[in-house]
C-alpha positions, 0 to 999 in steps of 0.5 A: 570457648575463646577464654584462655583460662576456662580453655587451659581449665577443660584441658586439664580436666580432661588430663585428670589433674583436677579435683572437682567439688568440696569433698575431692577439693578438701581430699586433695588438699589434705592429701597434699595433691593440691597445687591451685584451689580455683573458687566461682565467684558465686561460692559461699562466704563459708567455702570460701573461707573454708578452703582459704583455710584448708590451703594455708593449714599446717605450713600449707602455701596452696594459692586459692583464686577467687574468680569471676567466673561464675559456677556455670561458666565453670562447669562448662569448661570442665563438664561437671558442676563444681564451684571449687576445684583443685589443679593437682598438677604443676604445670597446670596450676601456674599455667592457670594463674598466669591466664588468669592474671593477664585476663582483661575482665 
């Protein structure tokens, strides 16, 4: 895998700091776990605006990236399918956003 974020993605999916899927990503976030909500390009209007609405509830600033990354290209990096995951930890989260942001697409 010669992509630096989905690499960072696996890394951190095998540290346990992600939530995978709407439930475990919804839970996160409610409980205050949640520090990156990562989104496939191919989710739904619904979800989308779903989490963008559960990450800002409440005084809540969690960041949601929308990528480009499709569900399979997601789920490969992680080992299971998920079009939404929660990065529960710091480090991780700006990590990834920092990858993500020097991506050339």
């Amino acid at each position: 895998m010669n992509d630096k974020f989905l690499s960072l993605l696996g890394m951190a999916r095998r540290s346990g700091k992600l939530s995978l899927g709407h439930d475990a990503a919804i839970n996160s976030v409610v409980k205050n776990k949640a520090k990156l909500c990562v989104l496939s390009a191919e989710g739904s209007e619904r979800l989308k605006k779903e989490m963008l609405h559960a990450c800002s509830y409440g005084g809540k600033e969690i960041p949601v990236l929308v990528t480009a990354y499709k569900t399979a290209e997601l789920s490969s990096a992680i080992g299971s399918k998920a079009a939404v995951i929660t990065v529960d930890d710091e480090g991780f989260a700006s990590a990834l956003q920092e990858r993500y942001t020097d991506r050339k697409e």
